[in-house]
N, C-alpha and C positions, 0 to 999 in steps of 0.2 A: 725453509719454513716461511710461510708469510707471515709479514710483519703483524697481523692483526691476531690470528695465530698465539704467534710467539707472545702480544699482549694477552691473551686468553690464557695461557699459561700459567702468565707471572698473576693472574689474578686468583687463578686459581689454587695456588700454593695456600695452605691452610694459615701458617702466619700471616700471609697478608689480608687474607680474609678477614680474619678476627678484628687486626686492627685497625682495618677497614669499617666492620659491623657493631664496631663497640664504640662508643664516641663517650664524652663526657668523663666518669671516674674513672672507668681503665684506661685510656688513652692518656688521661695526663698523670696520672700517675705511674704509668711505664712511660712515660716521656721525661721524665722529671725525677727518676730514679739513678740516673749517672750522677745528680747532684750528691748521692750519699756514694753510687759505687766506685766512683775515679778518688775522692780523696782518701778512702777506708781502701782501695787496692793501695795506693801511694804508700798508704803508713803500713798495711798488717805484714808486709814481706819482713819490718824491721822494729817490728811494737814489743816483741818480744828480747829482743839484742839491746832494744831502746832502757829498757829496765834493767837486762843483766851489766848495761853500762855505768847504769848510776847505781849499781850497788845491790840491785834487787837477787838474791839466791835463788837457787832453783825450786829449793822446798818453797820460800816465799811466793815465787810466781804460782805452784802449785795450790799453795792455802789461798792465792784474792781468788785463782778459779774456783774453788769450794765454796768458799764465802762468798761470793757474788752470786752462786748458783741457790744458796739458800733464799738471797734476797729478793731472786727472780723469781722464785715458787710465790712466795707470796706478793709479789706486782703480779705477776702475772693470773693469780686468782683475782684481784681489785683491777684487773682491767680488765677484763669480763663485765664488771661490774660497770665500771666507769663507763664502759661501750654503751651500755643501756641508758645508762643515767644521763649523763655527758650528750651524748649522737658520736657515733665512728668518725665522723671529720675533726672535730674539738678533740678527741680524745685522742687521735691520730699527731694532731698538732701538737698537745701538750707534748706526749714520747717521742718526738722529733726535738724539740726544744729542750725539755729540759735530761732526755736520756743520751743528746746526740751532741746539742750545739754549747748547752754548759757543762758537759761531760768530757767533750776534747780542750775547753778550756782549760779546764785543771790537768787535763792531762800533759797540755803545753808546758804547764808550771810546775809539773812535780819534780821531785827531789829527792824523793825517798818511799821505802815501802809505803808508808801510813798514808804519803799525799795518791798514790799511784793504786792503793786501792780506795780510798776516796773516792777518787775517778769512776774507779771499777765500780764502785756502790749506784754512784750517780747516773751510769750508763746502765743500770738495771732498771732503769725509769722506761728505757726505750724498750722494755717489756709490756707495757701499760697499751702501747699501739700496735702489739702483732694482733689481736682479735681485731682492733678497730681497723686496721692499717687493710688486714684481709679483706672485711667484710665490706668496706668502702670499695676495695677493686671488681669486686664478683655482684655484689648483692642486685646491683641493677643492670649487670653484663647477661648475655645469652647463655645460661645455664651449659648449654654443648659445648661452649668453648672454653670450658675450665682448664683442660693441659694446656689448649695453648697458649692462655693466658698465660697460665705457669710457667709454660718455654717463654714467653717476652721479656717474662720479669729475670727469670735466669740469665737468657742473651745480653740483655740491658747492665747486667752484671758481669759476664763476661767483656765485653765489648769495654766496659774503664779499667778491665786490668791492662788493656795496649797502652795505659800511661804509666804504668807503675815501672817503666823503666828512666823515666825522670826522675825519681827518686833515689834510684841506683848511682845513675851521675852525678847528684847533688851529692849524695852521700860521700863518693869518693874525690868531689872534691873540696870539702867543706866537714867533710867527719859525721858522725849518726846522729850525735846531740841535736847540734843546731840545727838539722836538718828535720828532723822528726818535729821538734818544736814547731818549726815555721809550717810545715804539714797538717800539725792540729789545730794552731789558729785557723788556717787555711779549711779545713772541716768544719769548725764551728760555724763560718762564716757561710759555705755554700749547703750549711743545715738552718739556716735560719732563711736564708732564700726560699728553700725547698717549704718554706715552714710557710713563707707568707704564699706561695705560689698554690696551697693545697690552701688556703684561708681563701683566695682569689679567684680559682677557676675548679675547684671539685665542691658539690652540692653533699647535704646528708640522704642519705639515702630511703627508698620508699619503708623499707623494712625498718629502718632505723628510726624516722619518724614514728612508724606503729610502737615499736617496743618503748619509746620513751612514754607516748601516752598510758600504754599498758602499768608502767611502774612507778607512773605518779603515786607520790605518797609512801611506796613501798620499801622502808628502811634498809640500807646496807646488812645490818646484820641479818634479817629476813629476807634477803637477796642470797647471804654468805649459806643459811641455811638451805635453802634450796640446792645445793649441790649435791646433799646427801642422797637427793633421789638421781642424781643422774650417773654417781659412782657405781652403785649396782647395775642400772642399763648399759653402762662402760662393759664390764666385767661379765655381762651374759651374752655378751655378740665376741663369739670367740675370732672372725674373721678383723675384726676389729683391734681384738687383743695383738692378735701375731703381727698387723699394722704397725701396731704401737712399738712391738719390740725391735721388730727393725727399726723404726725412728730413731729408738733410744739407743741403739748398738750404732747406728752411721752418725748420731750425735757426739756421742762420747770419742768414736775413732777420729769425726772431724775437731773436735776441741784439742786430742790430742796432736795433732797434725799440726791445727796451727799453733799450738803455742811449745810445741820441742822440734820441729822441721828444722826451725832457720837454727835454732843451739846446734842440734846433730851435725849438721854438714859445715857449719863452717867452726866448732869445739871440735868434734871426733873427725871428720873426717877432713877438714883442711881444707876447705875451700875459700873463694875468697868471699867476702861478703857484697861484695858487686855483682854475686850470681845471682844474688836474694831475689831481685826483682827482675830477672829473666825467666826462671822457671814458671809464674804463672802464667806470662806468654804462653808458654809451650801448655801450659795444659787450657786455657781459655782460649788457643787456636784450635787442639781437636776438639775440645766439646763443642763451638761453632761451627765446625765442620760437619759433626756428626747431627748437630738439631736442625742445623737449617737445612742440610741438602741430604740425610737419610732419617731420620728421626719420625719426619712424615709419609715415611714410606712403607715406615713398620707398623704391623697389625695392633694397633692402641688393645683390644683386646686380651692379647698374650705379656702374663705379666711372670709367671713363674720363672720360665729359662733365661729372659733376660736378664730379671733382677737376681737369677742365679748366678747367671754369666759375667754379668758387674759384680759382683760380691768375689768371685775365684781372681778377676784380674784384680780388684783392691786389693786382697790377700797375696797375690802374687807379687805385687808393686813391694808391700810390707818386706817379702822374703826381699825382693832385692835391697832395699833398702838397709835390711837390718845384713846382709851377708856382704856388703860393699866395701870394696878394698879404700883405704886410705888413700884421698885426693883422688879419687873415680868419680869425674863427671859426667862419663858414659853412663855409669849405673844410677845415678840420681836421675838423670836425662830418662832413662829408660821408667825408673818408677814414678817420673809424674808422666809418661806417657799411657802406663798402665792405668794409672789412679784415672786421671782423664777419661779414658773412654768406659774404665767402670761408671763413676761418677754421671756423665751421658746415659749411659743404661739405669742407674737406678733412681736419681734424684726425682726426673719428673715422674715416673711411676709410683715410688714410694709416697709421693703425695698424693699423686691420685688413688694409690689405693684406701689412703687414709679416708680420705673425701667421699669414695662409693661406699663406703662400709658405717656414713655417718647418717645419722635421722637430717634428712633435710630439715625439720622444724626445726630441731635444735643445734644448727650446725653452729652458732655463735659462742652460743655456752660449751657444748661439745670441747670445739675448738680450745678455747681458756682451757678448760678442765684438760686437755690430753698437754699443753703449753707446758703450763704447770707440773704436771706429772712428768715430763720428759726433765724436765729441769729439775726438778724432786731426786729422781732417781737415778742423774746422773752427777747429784754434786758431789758423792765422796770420788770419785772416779779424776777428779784435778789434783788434789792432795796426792793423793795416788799416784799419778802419772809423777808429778814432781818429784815424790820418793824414788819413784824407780828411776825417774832419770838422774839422781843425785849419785844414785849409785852406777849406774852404768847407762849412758845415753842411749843403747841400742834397746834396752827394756821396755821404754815406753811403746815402739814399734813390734815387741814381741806382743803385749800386750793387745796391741792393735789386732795384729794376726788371730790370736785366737777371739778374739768378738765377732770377728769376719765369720769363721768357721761355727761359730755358734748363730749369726746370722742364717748362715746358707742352711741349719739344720731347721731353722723355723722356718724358713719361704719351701723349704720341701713339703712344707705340710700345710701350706695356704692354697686354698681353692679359688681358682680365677675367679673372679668377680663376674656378674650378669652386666656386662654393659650396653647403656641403649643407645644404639646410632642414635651420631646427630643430626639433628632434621636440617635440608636445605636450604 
């Protein structure tokens, strides 16, 4: 191939494209997002073992997820809010600071349940900048290039789990305490960078200027009100509804995952806890594999079989996981190899179907309003998981299984979306 060729190619890959043709709020904020994914890979292989060491139970861990999830319902309806009021940059800022950077501080410092959902309370802040945090990446980007944007921010998040095996070594050679400590200082510090770098090089955006003049004057609680008209609109776009229930079933199964995976395998099944941070290697190596070099290959149109197809290997990963012999690192190995290329099949889709099936005028509010509702409807489901895993650690993963399966019964009955090529 000639060489000019071969650069025609690499130009033409649809990732490079985008981050090529989008300069300004998405480029630096997919550029500036390993500052939150490499310290948050670092800790979450052992955030959970971090707490069963100093004391925290299982039903305890179960009740901050509940409790934190109520707390999130209502940030995340007042960041809706705050997006208007505020501009998506300021308000992005605040949820970075104080849901991110004085959030892992305390979490440096706890001691006990009460300090450790504290924490949990305080990182419900960083609810407040998923509407704004969004709306600042897309609002002034080329409307065509929404998944890929999506696939950036994902990659950018795969790509700092290759450090989270630093933290395995630190671990084993220094013990989980100290080491998770000096991790969340370590977080605070590269979210408060991240904090000044979005004050310094990302603008508010044209939309976000319009709406704050729109709501001069216009009271919080008459803001609060106005959702009641858009709960109904929710609720009569049926293609919308079946969206949402996937959301909320691959929510609930990912909550579950991350916070009983690392108990399961190294309680019940005996592993050491220096595997902790190798397994998302393995699974942030195939989904890299599969977005950058097939991902673009696949017909963006066709959403049913895929997200069918990812939903049967999550549920299949579940069966192994849950039928795994005692100290089988084969079959661990094998269920985040499953979970992985589901996870690639269904993550970017499942958003973009969210996205094709929303009123472009009101995608900001929308947004808030489905946030909220996901988080609404999935906080008794922590308590939950904790129960079952108090009683037998493999329950929470049965549980998994059947959500999957009630999953795949709803994308059976979802009608592909009208999608419209993107223009040249």
């Amino acid at each position: 191939m000639e060489p000019n060729a071969a650069k025609t190619g690499r130009r033409q890959h649809a990732l490079l494209q985008v981050l090529a043709n989008n300069k300004g709020n998405p480029r630096t904020l997919i550029l500036i997002e390993p500052l939150w994914g490499i310290p948050y890979n670092l800790i979450t292989p052992f955030a959970t073992l971090y707490m069963y060491t100093l004391g925290v139970t299982d039903v305890q861990i179960g009740l901050i997820l509940s409790v934190t999830m109520v707390v999130q319902v209502i940030i995340a309806f007042l960041g809706g809010i705050l997006t208007d009021k505020l501009g998506r940059k300021f308000t992005t800022m605040l949820g970075d600071f104080f849901g991110w950077a004085i959030a892992c501080l305390v979490w440096a410092v706890s001691q006990n349940f009460w300090m450790f959902l504290a924490a949990a309370v305080l990182n419900c802040f960083e609810q407040v900048n998923q509407t704004a945090w969004f709306c600042l990446l897309i609002e002034d980007a080329n409307p065509g290039d929404l998944v890929e944007i999506y696939t950036w921010v994902t990659i950018g998040g795969l790509v700092a789990v290759f450090f989270a095996p630093l933290s395995g070594l630190f671990v084993n050679a220094y013990s989980i305490v100290p080491v998770v400590r000096v991790l969340y200082f370590l977080f605070a510090l590269t979210m408060v960078a991240k904090t000044l770098i979005t004050f310094r090089f990302c603008h508010e955006t044209g939309q976000g200027r319009i709406r704050r003049e729109q709501i001069r004057g216009v009271s919080v609680l008459q803001m609060l009100g106005d959702y009641r008209q858009l709960i109904p609109s929710l609720l009569r776009s049926p293609g919308l509804v079946k969206a949402m229930a996937v959301s909320v079933i691959l929510y609930i199964t990912t909550m579950i995952n991350n916070s009983f995976f690392s108990l399961y395998v190294t309680q019940r099944l005996g592993l050491s806890e220096n595997f902790l941070a190798l397994f998302p290697i393995l699974n942030a190596s195939v989904m890299l594999i599969f977005m950058v070099g097939l991902q673009h290959r696949l017909h963006f149109e066709r959403f049913r079989m895929p997200l069918w197809i990812g939903l049967t290997l999550y549920g299949a990963g579940a069966l192994v996981l849950i039928l795994a012999p005692l100290g089988s690192l084969t079959a661990v190995l094998l269920y985040v190899f499953l979970t992985a290329v589901g996870a690639a099949l269904v993550n970017p889709r499942k958003d973009a179907l969210l996205q094709l099936n929303l009123d472009a005028q009101e995608r900001a509010r929308m947004n808030a309003l489905i946030i909220a509702s996901t988080v609404a409807l999935s906080s008794p489901f922590g308590y939950l998981a904790g129960l079952l895993s108090s009683l037998d650690r493999r329950l929470p993963f049965v549980f998994s299984f059947l959500l999957f399966a009630a999953a795949m019964l709803v994308v059976a009955r979802i009608r592909e979306p009208q999608v419209t090529e993107q223009p040249e």
